[in-house]
C-alpha positions in Angstrom: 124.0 99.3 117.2 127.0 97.7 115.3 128.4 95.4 118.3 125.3 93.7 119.2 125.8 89.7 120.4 125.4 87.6 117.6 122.8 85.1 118.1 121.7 82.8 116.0 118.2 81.8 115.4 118.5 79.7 112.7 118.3 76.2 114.3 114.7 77.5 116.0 111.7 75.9 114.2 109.1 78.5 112.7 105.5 78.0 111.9 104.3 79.9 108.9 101.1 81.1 110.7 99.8 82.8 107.5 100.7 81.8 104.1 98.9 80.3 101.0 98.7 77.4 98.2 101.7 77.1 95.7 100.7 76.4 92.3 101.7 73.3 90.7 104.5 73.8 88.3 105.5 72.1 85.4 107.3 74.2 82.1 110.5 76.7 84.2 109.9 80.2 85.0 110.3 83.0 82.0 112.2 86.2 83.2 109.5 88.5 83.5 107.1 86.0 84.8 109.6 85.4 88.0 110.5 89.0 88.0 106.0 90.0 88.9 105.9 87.2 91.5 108.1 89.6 93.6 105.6 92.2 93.7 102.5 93.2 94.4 101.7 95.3 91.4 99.4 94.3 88.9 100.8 95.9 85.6 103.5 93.9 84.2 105.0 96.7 82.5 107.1 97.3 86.1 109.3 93.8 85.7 112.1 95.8 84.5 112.1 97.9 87.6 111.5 95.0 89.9 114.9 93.3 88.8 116.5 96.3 90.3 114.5 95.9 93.8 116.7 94.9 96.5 114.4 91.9 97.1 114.8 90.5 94.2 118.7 91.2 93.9 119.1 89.5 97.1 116.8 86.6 96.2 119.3 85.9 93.1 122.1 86.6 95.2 121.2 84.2 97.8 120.1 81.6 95.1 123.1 81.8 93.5 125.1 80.8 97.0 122.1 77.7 97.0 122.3 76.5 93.5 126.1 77.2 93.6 126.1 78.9 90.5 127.4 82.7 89.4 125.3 85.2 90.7 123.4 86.7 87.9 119.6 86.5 86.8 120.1 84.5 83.7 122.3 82.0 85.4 120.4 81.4 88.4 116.6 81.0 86.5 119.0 78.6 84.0 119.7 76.6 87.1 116.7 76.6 89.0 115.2 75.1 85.7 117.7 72.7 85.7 116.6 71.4 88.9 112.8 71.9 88.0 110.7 73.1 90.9 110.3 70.0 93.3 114.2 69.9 93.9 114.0 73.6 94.3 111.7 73.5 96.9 113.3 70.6 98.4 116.5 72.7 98.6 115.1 75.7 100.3 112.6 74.5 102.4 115.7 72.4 104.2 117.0 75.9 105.1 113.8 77.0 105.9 113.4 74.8 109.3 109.2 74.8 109.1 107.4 73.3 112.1 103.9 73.7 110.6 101.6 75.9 108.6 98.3 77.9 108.0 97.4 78.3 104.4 94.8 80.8 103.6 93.4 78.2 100.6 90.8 80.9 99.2 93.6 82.8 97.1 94.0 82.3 93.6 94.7 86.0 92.5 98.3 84.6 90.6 97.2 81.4 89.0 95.1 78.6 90.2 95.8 74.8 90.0 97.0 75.1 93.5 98.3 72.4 96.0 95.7 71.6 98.2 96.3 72.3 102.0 97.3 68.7 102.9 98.7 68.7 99.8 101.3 71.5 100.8 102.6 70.0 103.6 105.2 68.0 101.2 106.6 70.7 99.3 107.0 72.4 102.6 109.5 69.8 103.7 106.8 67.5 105.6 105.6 69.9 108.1 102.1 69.8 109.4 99.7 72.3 107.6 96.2 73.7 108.7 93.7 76.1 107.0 92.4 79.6 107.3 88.9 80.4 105.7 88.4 83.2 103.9 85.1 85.2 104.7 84.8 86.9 101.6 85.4 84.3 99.5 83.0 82.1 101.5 80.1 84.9 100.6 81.1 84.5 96.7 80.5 81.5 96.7 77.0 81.5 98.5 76.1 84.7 96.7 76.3 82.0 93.8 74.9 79.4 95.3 71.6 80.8 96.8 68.8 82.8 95.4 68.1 84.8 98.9 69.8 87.0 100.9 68.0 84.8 103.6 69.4 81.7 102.4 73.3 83.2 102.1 72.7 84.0 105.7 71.4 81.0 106.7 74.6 78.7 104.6 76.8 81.7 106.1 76.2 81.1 109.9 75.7 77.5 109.3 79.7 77.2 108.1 80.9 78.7 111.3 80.6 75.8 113.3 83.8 75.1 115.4 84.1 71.6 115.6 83.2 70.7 111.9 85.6 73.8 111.0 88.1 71.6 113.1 87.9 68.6 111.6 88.2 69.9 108.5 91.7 71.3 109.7 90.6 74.9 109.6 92.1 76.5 112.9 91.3 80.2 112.0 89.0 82.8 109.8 90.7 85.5 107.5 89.3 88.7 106.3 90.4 90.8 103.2 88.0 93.3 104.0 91.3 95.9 103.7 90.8 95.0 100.0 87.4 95.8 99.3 85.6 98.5 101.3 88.6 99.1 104.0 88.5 98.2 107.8 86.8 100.9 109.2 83.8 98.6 109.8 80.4 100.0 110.6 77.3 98.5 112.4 74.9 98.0 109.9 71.4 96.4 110.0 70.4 93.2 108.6 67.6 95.3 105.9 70.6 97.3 104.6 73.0 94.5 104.2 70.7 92.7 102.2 69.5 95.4 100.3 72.8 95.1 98.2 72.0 91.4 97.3 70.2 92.1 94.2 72.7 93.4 92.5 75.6 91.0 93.2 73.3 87.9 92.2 72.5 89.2 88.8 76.3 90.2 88.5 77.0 86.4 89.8 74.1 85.2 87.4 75.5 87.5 84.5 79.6 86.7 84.9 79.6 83.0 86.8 81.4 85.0 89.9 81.2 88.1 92.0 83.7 90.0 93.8 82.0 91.2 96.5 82.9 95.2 97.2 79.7 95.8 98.9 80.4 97.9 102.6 77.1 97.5 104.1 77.0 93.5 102.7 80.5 93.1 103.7 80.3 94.9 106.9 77.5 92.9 108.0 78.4 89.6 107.4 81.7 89.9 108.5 80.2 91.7 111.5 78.2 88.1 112.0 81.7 86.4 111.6 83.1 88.5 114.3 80.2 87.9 117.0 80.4 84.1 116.6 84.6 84.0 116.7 84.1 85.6 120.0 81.7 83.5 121.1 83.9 80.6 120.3 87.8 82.2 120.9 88.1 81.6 117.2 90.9 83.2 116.0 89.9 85.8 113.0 93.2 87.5 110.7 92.9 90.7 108.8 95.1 91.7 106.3 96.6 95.2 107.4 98.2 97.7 105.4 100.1 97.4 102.3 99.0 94.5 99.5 98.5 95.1 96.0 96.7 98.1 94.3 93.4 97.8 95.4 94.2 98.3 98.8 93.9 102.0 100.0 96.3 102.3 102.1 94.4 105.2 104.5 91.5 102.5 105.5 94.3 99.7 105.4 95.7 101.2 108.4 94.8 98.6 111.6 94.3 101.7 113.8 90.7 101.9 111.4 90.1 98.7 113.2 89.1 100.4 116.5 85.4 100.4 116.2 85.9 96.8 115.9 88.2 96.4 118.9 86.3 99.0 121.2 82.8 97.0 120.0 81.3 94.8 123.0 80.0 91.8 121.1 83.8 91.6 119.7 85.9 91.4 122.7 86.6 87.9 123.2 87.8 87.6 119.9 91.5 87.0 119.1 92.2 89.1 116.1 95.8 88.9 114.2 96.9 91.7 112.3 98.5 90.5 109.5 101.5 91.9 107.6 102.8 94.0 110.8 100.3 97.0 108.8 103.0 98.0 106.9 104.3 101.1 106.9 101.5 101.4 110.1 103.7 98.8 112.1 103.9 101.2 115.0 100.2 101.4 115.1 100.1 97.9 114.9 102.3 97.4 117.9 100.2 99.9 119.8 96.7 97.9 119.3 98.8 94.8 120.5 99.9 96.2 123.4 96.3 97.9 124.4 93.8 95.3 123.4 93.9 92.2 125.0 92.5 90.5 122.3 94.9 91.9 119.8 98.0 90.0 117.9 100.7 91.1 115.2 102.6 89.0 113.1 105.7 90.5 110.4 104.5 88.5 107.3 104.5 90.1 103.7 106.8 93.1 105.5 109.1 90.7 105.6 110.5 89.6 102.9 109.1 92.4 101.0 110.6 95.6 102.6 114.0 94.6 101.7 115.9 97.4 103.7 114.1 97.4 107.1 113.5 93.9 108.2 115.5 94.3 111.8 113.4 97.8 111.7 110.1 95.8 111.4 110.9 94.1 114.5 112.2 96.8 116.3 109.1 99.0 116.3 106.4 95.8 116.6 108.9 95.0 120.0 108.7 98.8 120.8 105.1 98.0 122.2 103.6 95.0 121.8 103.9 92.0 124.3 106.6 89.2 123.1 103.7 86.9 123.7 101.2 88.6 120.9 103.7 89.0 118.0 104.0 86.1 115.2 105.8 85.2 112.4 105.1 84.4 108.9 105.9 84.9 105.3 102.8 85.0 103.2 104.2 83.2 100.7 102.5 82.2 97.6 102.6 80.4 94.5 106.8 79.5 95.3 108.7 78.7 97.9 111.3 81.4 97.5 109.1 83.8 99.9 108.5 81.7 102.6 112.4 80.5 102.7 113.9 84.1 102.7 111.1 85.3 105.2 112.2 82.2 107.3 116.1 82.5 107.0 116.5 86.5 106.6 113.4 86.9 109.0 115.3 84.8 111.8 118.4 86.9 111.1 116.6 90.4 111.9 115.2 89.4 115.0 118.5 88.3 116.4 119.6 91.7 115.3 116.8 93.6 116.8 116.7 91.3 119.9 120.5 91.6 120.0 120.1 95.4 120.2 118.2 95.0 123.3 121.0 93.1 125.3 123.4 95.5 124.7 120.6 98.0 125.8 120.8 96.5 128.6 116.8 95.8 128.0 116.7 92.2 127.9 119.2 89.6 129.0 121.2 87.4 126.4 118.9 84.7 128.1 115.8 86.0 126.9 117.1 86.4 123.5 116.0 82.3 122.9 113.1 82.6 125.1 111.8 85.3 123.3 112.7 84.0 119.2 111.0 80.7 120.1 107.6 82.4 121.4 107.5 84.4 118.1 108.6 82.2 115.7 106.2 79.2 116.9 105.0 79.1 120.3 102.8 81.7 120.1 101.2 80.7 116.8 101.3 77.3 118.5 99.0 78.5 121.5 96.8 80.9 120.0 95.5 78.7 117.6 95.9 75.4 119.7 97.9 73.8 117.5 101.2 71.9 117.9 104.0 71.6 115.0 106.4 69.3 114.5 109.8 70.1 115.7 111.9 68.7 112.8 
């Protein structure tokens, strides 16, 4: 609809629920090495073909209006460098209007020496920031550590322990599970799970690491994860659909989820589907409108899915509750994704929402109402936190 009102969200404060670490920067950004932080594919051969994604042509062009320079590639990674990366951030995060974050700190798939989560709150303009623990990585890193399946159990339970996860500023648990074996989880017994241990400490013993792509291991132990965040209301996100190539797409769908959601000993635990499942984001609506327990957020489908950003939020609104749908970027390694997913993310839902007034769905006084519970009051409440409103 062309005539909708036009409201402007821009001045409400968003809370990155789910993002991750920046790296620390120092030498400026070579063409093709900017070009592959704006996708998710892992051969580098397709940076050609990524300048000519409309992401990335409206990242320049929108860089080109902040660094006030002509709006082509060469002149705008020529300016950026001129302003090396602190100023850069400093420039965009002021348009980004952050209340707070969540990093998921247990990523380093595009480079490590990564800010710390306290230390991220400064590059994000000052905002509080809180951490999400990653489950699988957690298992690596026992896997390593211990010499019995016993003993990884044992460590594993011992880390979920609410308060001490609370003090350490941790405020939720995250699953890639999508990434390894897919989320159709199955119950499996405590025998078969650790029949897979063998292997993956002699592959940890032989390599230094392990990347854990184990179903009945993984299915297990996150299983254990699952029964204790319900226990304890402890929030738990999955990545849903699309990411990079390891991600099969069929069993990254949320709706494989529903053993997990129709599962007794998992009821009472809030689970947040990341990435609104893109392209499942009707699906994902769905389980957020049927399972009590059940959240969405639009991260990672917006900013990546250029074109349909006002779509997104048009189908997660088409079922889902105002009260279980979140916002985030999923930004990594530089502050370009979280900025355009905060500015160009705030623009869509005033076009979506704005749709619905002149539906005659909602009233122009909902439109604010609304915008504020997804952006940060939700986030705010589910994971009893409170940002700062800056």
């Amino acid at each position: 609809m062309s005539d909708a009102p036009p409201f402007d969200l821009q001045a409400i404060p968003a809370l990155d629920h789910h993002c991750h670490n920046w790296r620390r920067l120092d030498a400026p950004f070579e063409r093709d090495q900017y070009r592959l932080l704006f996708t998710e594919a892992a051969d580098p051969r397709v940076a050609p073909d990524i300048a000519t994604s409309v992401y990335y042509r409206w990242v320049i062009r929108e860089l080109a209006r902040v660094f006030e320079c002509p709006n082509r590639e060469d002149e705008v990674l020529a300016a950026r460098a001129e302003l090396g990366h602190e100023a850069v951030a400093q420039r965009l995060m002021s348009e980004s209007n952050l209340n707070g974050a969540i990093i998921d700190f247990g990523f380093a798939g595009r480079g490590s020496d990564l800010y710390s989560v306290e230390e991220m709150s400064e590059p994000l303009g000052g905002v509080p920031t809180w951490g999400a623990l990653r489950l699988e990585t957690v298992l690596e890193e026992l896997v390593i550590e211990h010499d019995t399946a016993d003993a990884v159990e044992e460590a594993y339970l011992a880390r979920l322990d609410a308060a001490a996860l609370r003090a350490e500023g941790i405020v939720c648990l995250k699953s890639i599970i999508a990434y390894r074996t897919g989320l159709d989880l199955n119950p499996t017994s405590r025998a078969e799970s650790y029949s897979s241990f063998t292997a993956l400490k002699q592959t940890a013993k032989d390599q230094g690491r392990v990347r854990i792509a184990d179903k009945t291991f993984l299915d297990y132990f996150i299983g254990l994860a699952l029964s204790w965040a319900s226990g304890e209301r402890f929030p738990v996100q999955f990545h849903t659909g699309f990411g990079d190539p390891t991600v099969d797409l069929k069993t990254g769908n949320p709706i494989a989820l529903r053993p997990v959601l129709e599962h007794p000993a998992y009821r009472d635990v809030p689970i947040v589907l990341l990435h609104a499942g893109w392209p499942y984001v009707r699906e994902s609506s769905y389980l957020a409108n049927v399972y009590p327990n059940v959240y969405t957020d639009s991260g990672l489908a917006i900013p990546f899915a250029a074109s349909e950003y006002a779509t997104i939020w048009q189908q997660l609104l088409s079922l889902a509750p105002t009260s279980k749908i979140l916002w985030s970027s999923d930004g990594f390694v530089l502050p370009e994704h979280c900025w355009f997913a905060a500015r160009h993310g705030r623009a869509a839902l005033a076009t979506a929402l704005g749709d619905l007034v002149e539906l005659g769905a909602i009233g122009a006084d909902d439109v604010p109402v609304i915008a504020t519970d997804i952006l940060h009051g939700n986030a705010e409440r589910l994971y009893a936190i409170e940002g700062s409103t800056t």
